[in-house]
N, C-alpha and C positions, 0 to 999 in steps of 0.2 A: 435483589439478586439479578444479576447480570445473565443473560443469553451470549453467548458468544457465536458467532457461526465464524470456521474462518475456512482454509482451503487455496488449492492452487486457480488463478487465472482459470474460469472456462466450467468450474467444477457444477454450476446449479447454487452458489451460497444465495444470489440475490433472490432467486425463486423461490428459495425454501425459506427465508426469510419475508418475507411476504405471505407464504401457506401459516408461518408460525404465526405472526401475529395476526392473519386473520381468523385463528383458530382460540387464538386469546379473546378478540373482540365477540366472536361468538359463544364464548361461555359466560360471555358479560363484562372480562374483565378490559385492560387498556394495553396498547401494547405501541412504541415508538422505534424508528431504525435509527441509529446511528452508522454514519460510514469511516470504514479505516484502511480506506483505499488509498494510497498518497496521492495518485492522480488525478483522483475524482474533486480532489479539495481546490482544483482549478478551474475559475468561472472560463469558460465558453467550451472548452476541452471533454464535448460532450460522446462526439461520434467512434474516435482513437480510443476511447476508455470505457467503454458498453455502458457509460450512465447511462439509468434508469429514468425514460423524461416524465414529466409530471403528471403529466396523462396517467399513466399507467402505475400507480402507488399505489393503486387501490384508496385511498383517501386516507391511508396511515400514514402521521407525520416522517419525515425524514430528515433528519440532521446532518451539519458538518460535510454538506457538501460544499464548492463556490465560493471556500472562502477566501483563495487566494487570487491575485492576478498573477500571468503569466510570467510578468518579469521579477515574481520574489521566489527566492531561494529558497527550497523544501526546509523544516523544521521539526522537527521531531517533539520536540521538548514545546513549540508553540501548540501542534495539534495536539497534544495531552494536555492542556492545560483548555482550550476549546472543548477539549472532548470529555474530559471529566467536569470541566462546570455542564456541560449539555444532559451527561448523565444522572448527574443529581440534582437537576431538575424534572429531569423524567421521571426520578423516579420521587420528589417532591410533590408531582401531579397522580402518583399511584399507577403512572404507570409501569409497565416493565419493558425496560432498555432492551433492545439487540443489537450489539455490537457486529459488522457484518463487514470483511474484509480480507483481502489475500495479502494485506502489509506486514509483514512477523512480525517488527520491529515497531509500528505502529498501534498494532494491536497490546505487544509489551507493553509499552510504554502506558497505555491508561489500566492494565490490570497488575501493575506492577512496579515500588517504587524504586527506578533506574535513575541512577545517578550519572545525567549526561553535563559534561565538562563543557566551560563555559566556551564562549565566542569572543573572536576580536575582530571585527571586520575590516580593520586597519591593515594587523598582520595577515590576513588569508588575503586581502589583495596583497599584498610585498611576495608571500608565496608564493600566489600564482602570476604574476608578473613574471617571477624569476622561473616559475616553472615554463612559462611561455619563451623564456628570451635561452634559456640553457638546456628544457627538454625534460620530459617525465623521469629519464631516468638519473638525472642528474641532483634532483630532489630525492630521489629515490635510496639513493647513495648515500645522500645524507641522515636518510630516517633509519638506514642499516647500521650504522656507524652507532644513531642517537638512541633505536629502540630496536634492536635486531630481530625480536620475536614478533613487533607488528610489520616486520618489511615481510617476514618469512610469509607473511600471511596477505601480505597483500602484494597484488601485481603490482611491476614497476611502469604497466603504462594506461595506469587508472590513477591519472593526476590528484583527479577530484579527491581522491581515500589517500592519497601520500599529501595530498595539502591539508585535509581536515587532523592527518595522523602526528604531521608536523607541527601544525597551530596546537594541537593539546600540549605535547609534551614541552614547545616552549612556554606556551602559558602555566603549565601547574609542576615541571621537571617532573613528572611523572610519567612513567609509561603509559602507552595510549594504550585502550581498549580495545585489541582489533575484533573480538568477540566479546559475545555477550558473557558475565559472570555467572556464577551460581546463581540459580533463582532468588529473588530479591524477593523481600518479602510483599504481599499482596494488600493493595488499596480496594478492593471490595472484593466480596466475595461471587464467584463465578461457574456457571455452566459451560464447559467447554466442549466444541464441536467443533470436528475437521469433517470436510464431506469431501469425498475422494471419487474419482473415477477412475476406470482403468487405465493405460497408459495409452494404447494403439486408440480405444473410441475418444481419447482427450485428445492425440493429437489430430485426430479428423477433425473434431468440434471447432479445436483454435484453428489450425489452419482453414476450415468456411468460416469462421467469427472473420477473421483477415480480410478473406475474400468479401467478405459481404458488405466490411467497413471504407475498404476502397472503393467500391462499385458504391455504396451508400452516403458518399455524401464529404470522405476524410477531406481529399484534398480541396474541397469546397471550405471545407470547414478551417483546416491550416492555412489556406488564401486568407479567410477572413481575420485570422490570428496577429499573422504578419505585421498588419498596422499598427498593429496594439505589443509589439517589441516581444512576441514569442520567440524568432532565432538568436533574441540578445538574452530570452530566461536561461538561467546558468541550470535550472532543471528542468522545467517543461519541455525544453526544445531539445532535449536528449530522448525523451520519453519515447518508447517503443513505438512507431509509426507515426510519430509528430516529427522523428528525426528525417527519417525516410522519405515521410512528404514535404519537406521543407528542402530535401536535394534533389527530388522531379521538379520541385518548382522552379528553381534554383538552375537546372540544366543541369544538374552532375549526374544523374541518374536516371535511367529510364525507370516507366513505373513500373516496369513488371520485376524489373529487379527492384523497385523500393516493395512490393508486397512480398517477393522471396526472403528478401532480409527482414522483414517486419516478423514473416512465421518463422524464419532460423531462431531471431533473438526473443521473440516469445517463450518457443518452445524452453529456451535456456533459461529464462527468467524461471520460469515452470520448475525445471528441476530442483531451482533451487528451493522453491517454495514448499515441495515436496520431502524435498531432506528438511527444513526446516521443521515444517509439522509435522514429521514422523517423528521427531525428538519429546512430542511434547507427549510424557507420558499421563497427563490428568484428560487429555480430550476424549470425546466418545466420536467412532468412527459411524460418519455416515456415508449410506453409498446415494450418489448427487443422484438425484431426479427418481428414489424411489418412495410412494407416497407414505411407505409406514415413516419415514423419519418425522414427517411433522408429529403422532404421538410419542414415539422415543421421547422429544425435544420437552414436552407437554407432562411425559410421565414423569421426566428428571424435572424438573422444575417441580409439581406436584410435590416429589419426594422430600423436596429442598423446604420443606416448609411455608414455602410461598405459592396458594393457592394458585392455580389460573385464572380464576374472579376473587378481585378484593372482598 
């Protein structure tokens, strides 16, 4: 049985995942993290992304973080395939898995068999080549023309989703998916947890997380990125405060406006995440940072058949 913790940016999921499994190891039984953050799955992209440094795990394993470098292109259908061999080995060793992450989509993807359409890496450069030399929305045009219901849904100047929208429907003549299906049916069985916080104390929280990640170390950290082809990753270097500090460094931007921008497009990422896991009618809401949810988390599992000690 799967733990799931998931939730917006900022909510407490890593804390309370950490109380969970060490509330598992104290009843004797085993308990391991897996991560379903996208960003965290990039090696040095430590400070931008509130990883958890090793110090501080409490000495419960953690998975699936650092597997990627900078300059590879996010993958969805790669980290499910990581992250379900990673789970069934944990739970191979008796322990029990916590999936712990604010990625909706990545979290789907390993509780859920989604059928994501394949890749061409030939044709998504010819797309975006021509989306560079003629303009977003000139692609854009074309995906209305070819798929009208995925343009409707996507902006005409978010390239990246009018080129990945464009590469499906020539590869398979089928309409792209610009949302998710009906629930797919499910690859293991699962505890699901959204931990929520109010709106006005979250966005205090993210905005000092912000503040404190700049003053802590970001641009230090993006200086060192740089050598290693971070402004050439086609995902990293867009990442919420990776973008920001790469245009202070860069001269296009003072910093105080790369931290203003860094907490507007937060907050926005946030909302989405929040409409996101309000849809999900199977999760149990918890409220982030109060100590009854670690037995909530302990009683549903309990309930599920699957002791907390083996």
């Amino acid at each position: 049985m799967i733990i799931v913790l998931t939730g917006a940016t900022g909510t407490g999921k890593t804390a309370l995942s950490l109380d969970v499994a060490d509330a598992i190891v104290a009843s004797g039984g085993r308990a391991e993290i897996v991560n379903a953050d996208a960003m965290q799955l990039y090696r040095g992209m430590d400070v931008g992304t509130a990883k958890l440094p090793r110090e501080e795990r409490r000495g419960i394993p953690h998975h699936c973080f650092d597997l990627w470098d900078v300059t590879r292109t996010a993958s969805v259908a790669v980290y499910r395939e990581a992250a379900r061999a990673t789970i069934a080995a944990v739970e191979a060793r008796g322990a029990v898995p916590i999936l712990v992450g604010g990625s909706g989509l990545y979290v789907e993807s390993v509780l859920r068999e989604l059928d994501f359409p394949a890749t061409d890496p030939d044709l998504r450069a010819e797309l975006e080549l021509q989306g560079e030399a003629l303009g977003s929305d000139a692609l854009w045009r074309r995906l209305a023309e070819e798929d009208p219901v995925a343009a409707s849904r996507i902006h005409s100047g978010n390239l990246r989703r009018v080129v990945r929208a464009l590469e499906v429907v020539t590869l398979t003549g089928k309409p792209y998916a610009a949302a998710l299906p009906d629930p797919a049916p499910l690859w293991r069985p699962a505890l699901r947890f959204t931990v929520e916080v109010p709106k006005e104390p979250l966005a205090d929280r993210l905005a000092g997380r912000a503040r404190g990640m700049w003053s802590g170390g970001l641009l230090d950290e993006v200086r060192g990125l740089l050598p290693r082809g971070l402004a050439d990753g086609p995902t990293a270097s867009r990442a919420i405060g990776y973008a920001q500090a790469i245009a202070v460094l860069g001269g296009r931007m003072p910093a105080e406006e790369g931290l203003a921008e860094t907490v507007r497009l937060t907050w926005r990422v946030v909302r989405r995440q929040r409409s996101w896991f309000a849809r999900d009618d199977g999760a149990t809401r918890l409220a982030g940072g109060d100590p009854a949810s670690v037995g909530d988390v302990l009683a549903a599992l309990d309930r599920s058949g699957r002791p907390v000690a083996p």
